[in-house]
C-alpha positions as CSV (number, residue, x, y, z in Angstrom):
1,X,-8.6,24.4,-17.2
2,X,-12.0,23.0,-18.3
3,X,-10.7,19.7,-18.9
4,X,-9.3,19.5,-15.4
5,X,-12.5,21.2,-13.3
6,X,-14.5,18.7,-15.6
7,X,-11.9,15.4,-14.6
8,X,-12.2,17.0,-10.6
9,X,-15.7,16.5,-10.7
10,X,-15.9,13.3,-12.1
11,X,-13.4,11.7,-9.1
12,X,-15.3,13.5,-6.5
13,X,-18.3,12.1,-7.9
14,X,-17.0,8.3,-7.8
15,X,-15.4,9.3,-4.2
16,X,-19.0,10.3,-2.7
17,X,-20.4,6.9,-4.3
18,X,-17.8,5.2,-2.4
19,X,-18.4,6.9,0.3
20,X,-22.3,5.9,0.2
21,X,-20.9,2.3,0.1
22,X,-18.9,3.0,3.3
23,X,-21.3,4.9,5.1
24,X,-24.1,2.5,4.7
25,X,-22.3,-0.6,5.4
26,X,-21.2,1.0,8.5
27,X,-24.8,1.8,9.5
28,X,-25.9,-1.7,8.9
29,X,-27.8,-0.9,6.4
30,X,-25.8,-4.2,4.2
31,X,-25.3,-7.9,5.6
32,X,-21.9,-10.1,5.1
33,X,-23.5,-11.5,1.8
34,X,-24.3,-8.1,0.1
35,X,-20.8,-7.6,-1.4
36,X,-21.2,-11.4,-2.8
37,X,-24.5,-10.9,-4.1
38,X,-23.2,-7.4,-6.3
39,X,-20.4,-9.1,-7.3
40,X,-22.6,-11.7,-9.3
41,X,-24.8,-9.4,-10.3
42,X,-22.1,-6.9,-12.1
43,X,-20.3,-10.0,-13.5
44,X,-23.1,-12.1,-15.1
45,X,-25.7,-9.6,-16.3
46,X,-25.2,-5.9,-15.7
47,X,-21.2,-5.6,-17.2
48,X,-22.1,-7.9,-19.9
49,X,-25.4,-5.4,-20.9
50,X,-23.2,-2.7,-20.3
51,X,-20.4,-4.1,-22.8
52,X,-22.7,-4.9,-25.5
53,X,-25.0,-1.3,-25.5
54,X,-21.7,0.4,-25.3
55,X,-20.4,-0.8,-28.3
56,X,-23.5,-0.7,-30.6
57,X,-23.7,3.1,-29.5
58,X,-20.4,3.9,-30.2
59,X,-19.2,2.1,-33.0
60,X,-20.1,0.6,-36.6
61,X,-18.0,-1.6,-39.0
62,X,-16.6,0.8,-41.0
63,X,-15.2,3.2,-37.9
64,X,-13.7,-0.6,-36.2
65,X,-11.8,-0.7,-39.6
66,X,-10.9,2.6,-40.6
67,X,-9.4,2.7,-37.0
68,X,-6.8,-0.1,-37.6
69,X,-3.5,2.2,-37.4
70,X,-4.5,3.2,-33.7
71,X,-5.6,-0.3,-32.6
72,X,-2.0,-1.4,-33.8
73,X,-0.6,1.0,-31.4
74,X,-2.9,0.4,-28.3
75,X,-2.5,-3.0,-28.9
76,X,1.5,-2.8,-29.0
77,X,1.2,-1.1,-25.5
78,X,-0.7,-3.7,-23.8
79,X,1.3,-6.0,-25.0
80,X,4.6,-4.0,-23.4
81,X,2.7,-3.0,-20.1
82,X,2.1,-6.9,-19.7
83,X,5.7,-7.6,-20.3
84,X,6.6,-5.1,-18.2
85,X,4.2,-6.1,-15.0
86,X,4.9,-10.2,-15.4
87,X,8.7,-8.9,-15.2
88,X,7.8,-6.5,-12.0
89,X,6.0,-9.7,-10.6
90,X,9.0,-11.7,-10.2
91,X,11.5,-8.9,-9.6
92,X,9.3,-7.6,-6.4
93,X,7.8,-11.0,-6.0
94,X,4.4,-10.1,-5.4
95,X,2.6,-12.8,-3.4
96,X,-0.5,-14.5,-5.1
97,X,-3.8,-12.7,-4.8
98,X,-2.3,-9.3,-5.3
99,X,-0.2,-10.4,-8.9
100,X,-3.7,-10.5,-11.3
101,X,-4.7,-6.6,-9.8
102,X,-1.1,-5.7,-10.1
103,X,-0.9,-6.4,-13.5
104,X,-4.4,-5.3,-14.6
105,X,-3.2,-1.9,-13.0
106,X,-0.2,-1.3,-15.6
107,X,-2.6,-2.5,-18.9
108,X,-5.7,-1.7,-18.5
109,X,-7.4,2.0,-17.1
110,X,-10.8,3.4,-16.6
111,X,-11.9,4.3,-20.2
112,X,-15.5,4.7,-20.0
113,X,-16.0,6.5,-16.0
114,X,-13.5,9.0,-16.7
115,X,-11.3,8.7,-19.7
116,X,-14.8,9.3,-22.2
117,X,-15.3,12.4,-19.9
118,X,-11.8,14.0,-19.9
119,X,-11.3,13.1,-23.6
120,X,-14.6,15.2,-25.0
121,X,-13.4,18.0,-22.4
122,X,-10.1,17.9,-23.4
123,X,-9.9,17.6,-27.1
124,X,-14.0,17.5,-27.9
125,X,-16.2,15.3,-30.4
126,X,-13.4,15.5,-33.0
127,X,-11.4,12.9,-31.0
128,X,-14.0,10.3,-30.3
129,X,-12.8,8.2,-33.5
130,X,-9.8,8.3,-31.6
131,X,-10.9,7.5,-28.0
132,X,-12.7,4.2,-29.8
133,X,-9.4,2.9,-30.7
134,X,-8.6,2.5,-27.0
135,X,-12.3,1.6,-25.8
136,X,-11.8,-1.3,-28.1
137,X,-8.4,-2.1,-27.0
138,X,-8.7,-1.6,-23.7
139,X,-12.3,-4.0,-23.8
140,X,-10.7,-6.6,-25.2
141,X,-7.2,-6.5,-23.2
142,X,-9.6,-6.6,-19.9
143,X,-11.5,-9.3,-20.4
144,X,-9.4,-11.5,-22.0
145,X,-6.2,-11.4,-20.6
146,X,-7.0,-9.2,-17.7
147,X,-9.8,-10.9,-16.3
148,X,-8.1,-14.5,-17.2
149,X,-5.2,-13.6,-14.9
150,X,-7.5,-12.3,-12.1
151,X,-9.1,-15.7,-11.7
152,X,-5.7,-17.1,-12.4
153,X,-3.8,-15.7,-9.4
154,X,-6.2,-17.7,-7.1
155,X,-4.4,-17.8,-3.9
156,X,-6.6,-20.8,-2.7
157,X,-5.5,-23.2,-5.8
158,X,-2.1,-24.3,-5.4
159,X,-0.2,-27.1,-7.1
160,X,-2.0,-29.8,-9.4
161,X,-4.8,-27.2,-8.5
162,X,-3.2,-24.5,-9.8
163,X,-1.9,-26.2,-12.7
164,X,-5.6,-27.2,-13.6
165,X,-6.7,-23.9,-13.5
166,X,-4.8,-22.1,-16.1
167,X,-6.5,-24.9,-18.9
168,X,-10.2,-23.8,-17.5
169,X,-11.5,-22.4,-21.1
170,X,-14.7,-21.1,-19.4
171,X,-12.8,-18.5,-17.3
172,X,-11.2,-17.6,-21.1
173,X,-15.1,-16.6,-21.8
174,X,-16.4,-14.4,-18.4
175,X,-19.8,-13.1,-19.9
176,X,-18.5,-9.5,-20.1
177,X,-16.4,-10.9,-22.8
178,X,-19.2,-12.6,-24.2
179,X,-21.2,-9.2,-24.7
180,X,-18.2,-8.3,-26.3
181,X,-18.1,-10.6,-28.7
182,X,-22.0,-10.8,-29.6
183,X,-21.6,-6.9,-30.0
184,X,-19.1,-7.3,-32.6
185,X,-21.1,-10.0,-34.6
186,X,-24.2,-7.2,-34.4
187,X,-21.8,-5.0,-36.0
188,X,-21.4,-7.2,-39.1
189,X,-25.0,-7.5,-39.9
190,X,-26.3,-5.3,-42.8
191,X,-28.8,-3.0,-40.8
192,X,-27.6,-0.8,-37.2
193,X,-29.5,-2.7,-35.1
194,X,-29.8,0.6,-32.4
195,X,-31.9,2.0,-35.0
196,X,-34.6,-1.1,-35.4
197,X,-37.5,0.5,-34.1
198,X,-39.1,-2.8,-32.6
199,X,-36.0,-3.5,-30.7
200,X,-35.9,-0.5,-28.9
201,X,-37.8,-2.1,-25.7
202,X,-34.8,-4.7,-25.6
203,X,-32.1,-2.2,-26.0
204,X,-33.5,0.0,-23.4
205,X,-33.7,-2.8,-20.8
206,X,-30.0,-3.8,-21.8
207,X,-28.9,-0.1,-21.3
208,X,-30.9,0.1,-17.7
209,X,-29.2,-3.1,-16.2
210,X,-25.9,-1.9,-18.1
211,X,-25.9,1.7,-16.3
212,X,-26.2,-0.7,-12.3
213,X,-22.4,-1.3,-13.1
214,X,-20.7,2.2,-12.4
215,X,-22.9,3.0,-9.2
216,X,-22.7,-0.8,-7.7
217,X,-19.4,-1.1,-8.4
218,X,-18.2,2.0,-6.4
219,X,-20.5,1.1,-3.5
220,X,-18.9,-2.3,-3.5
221,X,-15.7,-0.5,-3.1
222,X,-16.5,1.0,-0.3
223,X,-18.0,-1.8,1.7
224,X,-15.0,-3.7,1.2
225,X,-13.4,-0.5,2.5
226,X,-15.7,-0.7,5.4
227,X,-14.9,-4.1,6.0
228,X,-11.2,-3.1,6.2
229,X,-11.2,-0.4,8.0
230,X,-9.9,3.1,6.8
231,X,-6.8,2.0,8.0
232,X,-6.3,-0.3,5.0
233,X,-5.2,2.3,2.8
234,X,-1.7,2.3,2.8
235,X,1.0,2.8,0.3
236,X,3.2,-0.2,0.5
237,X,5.4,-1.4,-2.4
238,X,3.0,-3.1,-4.4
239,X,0.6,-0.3,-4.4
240,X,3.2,2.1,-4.9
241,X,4.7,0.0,-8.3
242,X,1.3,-0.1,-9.3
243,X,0.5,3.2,-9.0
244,X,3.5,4.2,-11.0
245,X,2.7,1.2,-13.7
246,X,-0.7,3.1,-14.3
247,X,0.1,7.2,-14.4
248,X,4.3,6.3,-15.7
249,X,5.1,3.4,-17.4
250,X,1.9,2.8,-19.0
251,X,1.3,6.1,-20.6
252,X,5.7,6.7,-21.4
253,X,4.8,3.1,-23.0
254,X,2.5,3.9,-25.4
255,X,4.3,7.4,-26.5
256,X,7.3,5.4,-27.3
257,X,5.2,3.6,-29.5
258,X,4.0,6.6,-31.3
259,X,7.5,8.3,-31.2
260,X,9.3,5.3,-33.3
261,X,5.8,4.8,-36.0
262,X,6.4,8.6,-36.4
263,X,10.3,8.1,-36.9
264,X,9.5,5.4,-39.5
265,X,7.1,7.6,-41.8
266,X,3.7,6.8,-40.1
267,X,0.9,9.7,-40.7
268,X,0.0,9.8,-36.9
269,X,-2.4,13.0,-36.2
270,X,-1.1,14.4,-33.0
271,X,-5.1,14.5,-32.1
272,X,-4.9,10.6,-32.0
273,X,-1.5,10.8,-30.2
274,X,-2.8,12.9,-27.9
275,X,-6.1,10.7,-27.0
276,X,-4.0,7.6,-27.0
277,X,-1.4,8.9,-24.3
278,X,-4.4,10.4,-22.3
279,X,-6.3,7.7,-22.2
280,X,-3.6,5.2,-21.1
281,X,-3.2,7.5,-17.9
282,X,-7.1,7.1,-16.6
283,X,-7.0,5.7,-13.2
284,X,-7.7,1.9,-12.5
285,X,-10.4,-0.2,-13.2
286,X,-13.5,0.2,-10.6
287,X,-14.4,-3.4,-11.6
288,X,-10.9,-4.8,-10.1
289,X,-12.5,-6.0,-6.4
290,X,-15.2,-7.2,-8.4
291,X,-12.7,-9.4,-10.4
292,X,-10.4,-9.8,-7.6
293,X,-13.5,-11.0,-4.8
294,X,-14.5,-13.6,-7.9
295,X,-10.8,-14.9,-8.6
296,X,-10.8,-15.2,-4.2
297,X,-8.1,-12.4,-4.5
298,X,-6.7,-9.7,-1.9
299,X,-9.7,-7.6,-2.3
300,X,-8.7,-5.1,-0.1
301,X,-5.5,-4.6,-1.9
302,X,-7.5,-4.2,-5.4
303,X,-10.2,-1.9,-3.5
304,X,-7.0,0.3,-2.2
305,X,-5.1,0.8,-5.4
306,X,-8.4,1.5,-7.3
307,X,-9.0,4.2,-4.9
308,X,-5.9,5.6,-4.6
309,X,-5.5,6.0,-8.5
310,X,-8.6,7.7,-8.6
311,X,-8.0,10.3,-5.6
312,X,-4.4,10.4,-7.3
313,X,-5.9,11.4,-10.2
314,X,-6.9,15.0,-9.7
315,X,-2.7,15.6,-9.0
316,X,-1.5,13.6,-11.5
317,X,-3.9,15.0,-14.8
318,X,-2.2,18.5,-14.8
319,X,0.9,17.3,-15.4
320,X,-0.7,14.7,-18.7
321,X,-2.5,18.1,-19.6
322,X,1.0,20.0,-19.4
């Protein structure tokens, strides 16, 4: 019961942010080029920040390495849940601008916003070993991958321009990836640097810009909603495939996994089972217009299946809990 008042509050509290967004676009209070203008932001400093204070806090070397049974397991369900959406793709033949979101929605799930939150109410500080193993998979998978096919599925490239696309190696780099990747190499030095004392001034900047992601994010959201018109959100097929890729497939995915590495002698502690099964259920991405707006995608298609998965939510965690 505590785990689901404490997962209630957390999606009514990114459903009031949004609704800031909404309410203040429609007041006037943002121009045309406001959404623009956060959408840089987000992508080229305050995600990257974000990224790289995230993983300094929460992991070391020796945890990233003494957590290699899980990664292979998060990992293995990535890989499936991309399979599985690039097959959906064709088979429903979602039109380009929507196929990058669509996919993203089946792999990769809101880890930090509110699967760190539900996991430490769920199953406490004894699982956070655990919940890493996804953080880091589900890092990497989104800004690699995820965040290569966002830019992609662009709608306004087509032919020899399309083609060209897919060999751009910058969009293989987006600078969230980058603070990724500099995090990691921190991690291999001999001293934590968190715990540098002259630092500190640098880290604390990092971690200010870094926390701008969560709150602009969500009022983005819900200008674009504004922009739309409350009559956007709608439950066609797409959405409705995607919705069932992120609370379904993805988590019955990822069990599978677990159920045959138990059936061939794997030690798997049904804590980290657990964790790994929640955590694959968290809502979508609230970065995904963000991505989508960049990669000149259907924004308002990534803005409604975000929201939607997060409303959806509250119904859908009792029956994970169960």
């Amino acid at each position: 019961m505590a785990a689901l008042f404490t997962s209630v509050q957390s999606i009514l509290t990114i459903v009031l942010i949004i609704a800031l967004g909404y309410i203040l676009r429609k007041q006037g209070w943002f121009d045309d080029n406001f959404g623009g203008t956060i959408s840089k932001l987000l992508m080229k400093v305050a995600l990257p920040a974000s990224i790289f204070t995230s993983v300094l806090k929460r992991l070391t070397l020796s945890k990233l390495l003494g957590l290699s049974s899980g990664l292979v397991f998060g990992f293995g369900g990535v890989c499936l849940g991309y399979i599985v959406a690039f097959v959906l793709v064709k088979l429903l033949k979602v039109r380009p601008g929507r196929r990058g979101t669509f996919i993203n929605m089946f792999v990769n799930a809101n880890t930090i916003f509110i699967g760190l939150p539900l996991n430490l109410a769920l199953f406490g500080d004894k699982a956070m070993a655990y919940f890493l193993m996804y953080y880091v998979v589900n890092t990497v998978s989104t800004w690699t991958l995820g965040a290569f096919l966002m830019s992609w599925d662009d709608p306004t490239k087509t032919g020899a321009q399309s083609g060209k696309s897919t060999f751009n190696w910058k969009k293989l780099l987006p600078p969230p990836l980058v603070g990724f990747l500099v995090a990691l190499v921190f991690l291999f030095l001999p001293f934590h640097v968190m715990q540098v004392s002259w630092l500190a001034f640098l880290i604390n900047a990092l971690t200010y810009v870094g926390s701008l992601v969560t709150p602009l994010s969500l009022i983005y959201i819900g200008i674009v909603l504004c922009n739309a018109g409350l009559s956007s959100i709608r439950f066609d097929k797409d959405t409705i495939f995607a919705l069932i890729g992120r609370f379904v497939i993805a988590p019955a995915l990822i069990a599978m996994l677990i159920l045959v590495g138990m059936h061939r002698g794997f030690n798997i502690p049904s804590l980290e089972a657990q964790t790994l099964i929640v955590q694959a259920s968290a809502p979508g991405l609230a970065v995904l217009p963000i991505l989508a707006n960049e990669g000149h995608g259907d924004v308002e298609y990534a803005t409604n299946v975000v929201t939607t998965s997060t409303v959806l939510f509250a119904i859908v965690l009792p029956v994970i809990i169960v």
